[in-house]
N, C-alpha and C positions, 0 to 999 in steps of 0.2 A: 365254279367261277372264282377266282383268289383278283384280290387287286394289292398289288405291292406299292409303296409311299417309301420313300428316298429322299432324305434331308441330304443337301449337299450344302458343305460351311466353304466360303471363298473369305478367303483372307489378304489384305493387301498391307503395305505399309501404312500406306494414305488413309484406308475404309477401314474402319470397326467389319468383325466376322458379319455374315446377314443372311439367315439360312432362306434358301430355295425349296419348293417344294415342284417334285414331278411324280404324276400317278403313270402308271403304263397296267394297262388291262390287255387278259385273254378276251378272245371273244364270248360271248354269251352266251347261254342255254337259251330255250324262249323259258320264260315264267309261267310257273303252274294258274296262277289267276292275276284277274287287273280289277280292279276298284274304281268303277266309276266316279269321271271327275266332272265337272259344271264344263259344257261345250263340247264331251265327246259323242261321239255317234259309232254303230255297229261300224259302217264304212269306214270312219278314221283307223278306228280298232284293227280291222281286218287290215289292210295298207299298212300297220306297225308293227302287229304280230306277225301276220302271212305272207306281206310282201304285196299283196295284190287287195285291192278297195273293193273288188269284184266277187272277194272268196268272205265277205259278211256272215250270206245263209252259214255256215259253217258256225263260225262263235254264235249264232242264232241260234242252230238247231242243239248244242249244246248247252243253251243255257233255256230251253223250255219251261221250267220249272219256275223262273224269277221273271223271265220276261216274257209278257203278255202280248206285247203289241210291236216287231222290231222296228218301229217307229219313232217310237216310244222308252226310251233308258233313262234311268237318273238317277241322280248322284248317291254313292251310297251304296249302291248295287256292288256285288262281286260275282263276277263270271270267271267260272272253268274256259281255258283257252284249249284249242287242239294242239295234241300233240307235245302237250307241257311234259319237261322230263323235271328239272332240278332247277326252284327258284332264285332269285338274285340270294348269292350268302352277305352275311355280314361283313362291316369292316372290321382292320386288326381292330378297333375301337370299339366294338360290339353295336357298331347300329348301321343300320340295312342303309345299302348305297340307294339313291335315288334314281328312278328310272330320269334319263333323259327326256327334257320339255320337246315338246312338236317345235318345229322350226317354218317358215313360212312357204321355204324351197323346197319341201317335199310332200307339198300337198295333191289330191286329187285330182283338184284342180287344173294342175299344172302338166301339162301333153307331153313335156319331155321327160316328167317321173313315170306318166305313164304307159310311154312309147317304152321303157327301160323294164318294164313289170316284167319277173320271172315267175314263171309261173312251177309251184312244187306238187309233188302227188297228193290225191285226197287221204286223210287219214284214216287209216281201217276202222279206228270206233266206229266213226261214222257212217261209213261205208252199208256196215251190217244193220243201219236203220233207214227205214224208211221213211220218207222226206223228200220234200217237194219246194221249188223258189215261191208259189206264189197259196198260200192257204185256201182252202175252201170261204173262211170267213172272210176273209181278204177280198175275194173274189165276187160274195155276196152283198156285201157293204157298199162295194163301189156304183157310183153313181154312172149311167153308158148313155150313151149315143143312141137313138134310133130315128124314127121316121116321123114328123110331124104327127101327132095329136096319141102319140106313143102304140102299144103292141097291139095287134089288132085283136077283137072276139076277146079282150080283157074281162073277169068278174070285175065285182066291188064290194066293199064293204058295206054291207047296209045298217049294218048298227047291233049296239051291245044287245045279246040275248037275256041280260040278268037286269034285276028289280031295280030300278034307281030312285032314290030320294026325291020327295018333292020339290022341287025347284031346279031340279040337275037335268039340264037338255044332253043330249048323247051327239047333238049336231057341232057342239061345241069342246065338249068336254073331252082329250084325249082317252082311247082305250087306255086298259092298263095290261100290265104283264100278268098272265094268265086268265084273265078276263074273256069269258064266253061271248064269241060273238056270232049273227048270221052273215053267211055268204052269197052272192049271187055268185056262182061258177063260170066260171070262162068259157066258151064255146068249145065244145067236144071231150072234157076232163067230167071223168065221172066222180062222183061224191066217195069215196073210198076214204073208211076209216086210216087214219095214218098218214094219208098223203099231206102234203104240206105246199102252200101255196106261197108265194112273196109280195107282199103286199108292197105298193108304191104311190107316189105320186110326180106327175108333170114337173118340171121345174123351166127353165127358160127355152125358147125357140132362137136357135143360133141361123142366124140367113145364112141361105145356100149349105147346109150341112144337117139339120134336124131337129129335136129336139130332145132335151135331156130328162131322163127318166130317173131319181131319186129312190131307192127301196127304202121302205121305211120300216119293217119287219116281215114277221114270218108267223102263220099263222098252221097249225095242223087240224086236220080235219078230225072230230068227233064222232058224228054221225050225221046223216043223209036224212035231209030236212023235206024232199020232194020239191016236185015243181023246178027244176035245178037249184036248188037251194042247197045249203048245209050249216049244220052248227060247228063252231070252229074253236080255237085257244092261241090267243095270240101267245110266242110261247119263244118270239125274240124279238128284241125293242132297237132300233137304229136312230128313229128320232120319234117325234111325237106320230102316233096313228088317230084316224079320224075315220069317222065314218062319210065313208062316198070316196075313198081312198078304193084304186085299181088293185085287183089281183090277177097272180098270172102263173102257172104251174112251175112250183121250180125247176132250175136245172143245174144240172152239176159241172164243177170242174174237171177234164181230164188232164190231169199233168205228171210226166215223168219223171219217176222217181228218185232221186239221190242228182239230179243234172243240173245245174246252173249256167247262167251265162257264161257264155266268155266275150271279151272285150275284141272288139273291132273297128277300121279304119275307115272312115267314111263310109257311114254306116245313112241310113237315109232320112233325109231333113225331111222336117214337118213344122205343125206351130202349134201352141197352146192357145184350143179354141174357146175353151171354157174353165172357170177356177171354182172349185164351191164355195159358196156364203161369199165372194170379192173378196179376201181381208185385204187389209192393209199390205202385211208384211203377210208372205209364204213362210209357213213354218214346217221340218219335218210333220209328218203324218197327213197333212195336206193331201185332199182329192182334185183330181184336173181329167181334162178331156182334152186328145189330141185330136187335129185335123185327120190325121192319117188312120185307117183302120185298117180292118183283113184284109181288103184288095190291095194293100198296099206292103201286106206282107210279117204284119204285124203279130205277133201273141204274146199270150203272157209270160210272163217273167222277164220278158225283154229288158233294156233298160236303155235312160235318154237323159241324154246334158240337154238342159236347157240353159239357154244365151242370150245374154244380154248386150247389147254395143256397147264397147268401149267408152265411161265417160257420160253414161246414160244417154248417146245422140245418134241419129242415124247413120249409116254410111262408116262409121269406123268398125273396127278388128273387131269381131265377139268373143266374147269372156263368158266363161261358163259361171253359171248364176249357181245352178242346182243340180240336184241328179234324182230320177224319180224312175219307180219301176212298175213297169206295164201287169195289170190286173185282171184286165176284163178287153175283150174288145171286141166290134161287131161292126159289117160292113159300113157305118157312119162312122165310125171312130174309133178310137182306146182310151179305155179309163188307164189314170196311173197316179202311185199314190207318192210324194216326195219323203225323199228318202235321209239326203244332207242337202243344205242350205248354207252357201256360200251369200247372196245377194239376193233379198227378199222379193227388192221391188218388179216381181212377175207379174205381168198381166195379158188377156188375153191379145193373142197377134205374136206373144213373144215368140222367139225363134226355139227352135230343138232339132236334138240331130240324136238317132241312135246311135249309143257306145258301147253296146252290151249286147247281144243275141245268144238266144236258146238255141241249141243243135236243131 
């Protein structure tokens, strides 16, 4: 990439000389890395380097190593882009041109950038790795939809198996990580060293749709206590665990490998039935439950604009507020977890329409 600078001197009678300056640029290589700055997000990134908000997993799976959670970036960070050849060069002046600020007209947001999306082939790095849009952990974390008074023939926690200090009730006190505990087993799971249960609790009763089931950890079995009992190790922590908290056999993700969404046109409306914790403001990494689930066609890694009325009022144009992508989901609903945040103020009832499907 060369950038040439051209002083042009205009001379008149009247005017003193008054030099001009005009840059003219080749086009650009993409850049071998970007450096995270305060208000980007995987989606912006992908939309700048790739062309498309949709090809994210991509600068994700490439950047494994620094980023934990792609919810989750911050400032500071530096990510390997795909497909990087030869970064921006310096000027004649020796100091590196500045990448171009984001503008407001070529945001995600906006249907006619994204009616325009071109879409380029995946890059062979990638290709040759194995990789998936929606994580196992991802997957487990998320809070779902089931049937009033939650999973049927559920175990529970009965309480810490180790010694505890005079005055330390175990009714109150959360387990801890690694911490022995006993099981009551779930109806038909037998006690097998190794297996691993998902410990949860209840959370709110949404009318006409069911109730929300929170996982709170993961617990592997020991050994076989009798009586369907077992001694266990809680051995992953989601939030606090207690004793008289549900368990239930885990189950796995099946998702196809190296495949992402592609984006789609009136794709099918639903609404945000439930939000975790209420906040205030919807922040990326944010958990939600959608009205819609399997029978409606839904799985993971799908993805969904959620909308808000023009003007915060009923009856006008919707505006897309956010974008959040499909986790978990099970004939009551789909978990999904927000992804970018254009307009916080989400709450439940808000509108959502899928813009994003799995093959």
């Amino acid at each position: 990439m060369r950038y040439h600078r051209f002083r042009i001197l205009i001379a008149t009678a009247a005017v003193a000389a008054a030099p001009a300056v005009a840059a003219a640029q080749e086009p650009t290589e993409r850049p071998a890395t970007h450096m995270v700055k305060k208000g980007d997000t995987l989606w912006d990134l992908a939309r700048e380097y790739l062309g498309d908000p949709f090809q994210w997993p991509q600068i994700y799976q490439l950047n494994t190593d620094i980023i934990k959670d792609p919810h989750w970036i911050y400032p500071g960070q530096v990510f390997k882009l795909p497909g990087a050849t030869v970064a921006a060069a310096p000027s004649p002046e020796g100091q590196a041109v500045p990448r171009p600020p984001r503008t407001s007209s070529g945001t995600v947001f906006d249907p006619r950038t994204r009616a325009s999306v071109t879409r380029g082939p995946r890059q062979d790095v990638l290709s040759a790795v194995a990789h998936t849009a929606v994580r196992q952990g991802e997957y487990m974390q998320s809070p779902f939809m089931w049937m009033v008074g939650g999973p049927a023939g559920a175990g529970k926690i009965e309480g810490t198996a180790e010694t505890l200090g005079l005055g330390i009730s175990s009714n109150i006190r959360p387990i801890q990580p690694l911490e022995e505990v006993y099981v009551t087993m779930p109806l038909g799971a037998a006690a097998v060293a190794g297996a691993r249960l998902v410990v949860f609790r209840l959370g709110d009763v949404v009318p006409g749709q069911g109730q929300v089931v929170v996982p709170t950890g993961i617990v592997r079995l020991a050994r076989d206590a009798g009586s369907n009992r077992a001694q266990a190790v809680l051995i992953e922590k989601y939030e606090d665990v207690f004793a008289g908290q549900g368990v239930v056999v885990l189950d796995t993700l099946s998702m196809p490998v190296n495949v992402y969404p592609s984006h789609v046109e009136f794709g099918l409306r639903t609404n945000v039935s439930w939000i975790h914790s209420n906040p205030q403001l919807v922040m990326p990494g944010n958990k939600l439950i959608l009205a819609a689930g399997s029978g409606q066609g839904l799985v993971p890694g799908d993805q969904v604009t959620i909308n808000l009325p023009a003007g915060g009022t009923d009856g006008q144009p919707a505006e897309e507020a956010a974008v959040a992508q499909v986790t978990r989901v099970t004939p009551w609903g789909a978990s999904a977890t927000i992804l970018s945040v254009r307009d916080g103020a989400i709450r439940p009832g808000t509108r959502a329409q899928v813009s994003a499907k799995m093959p």
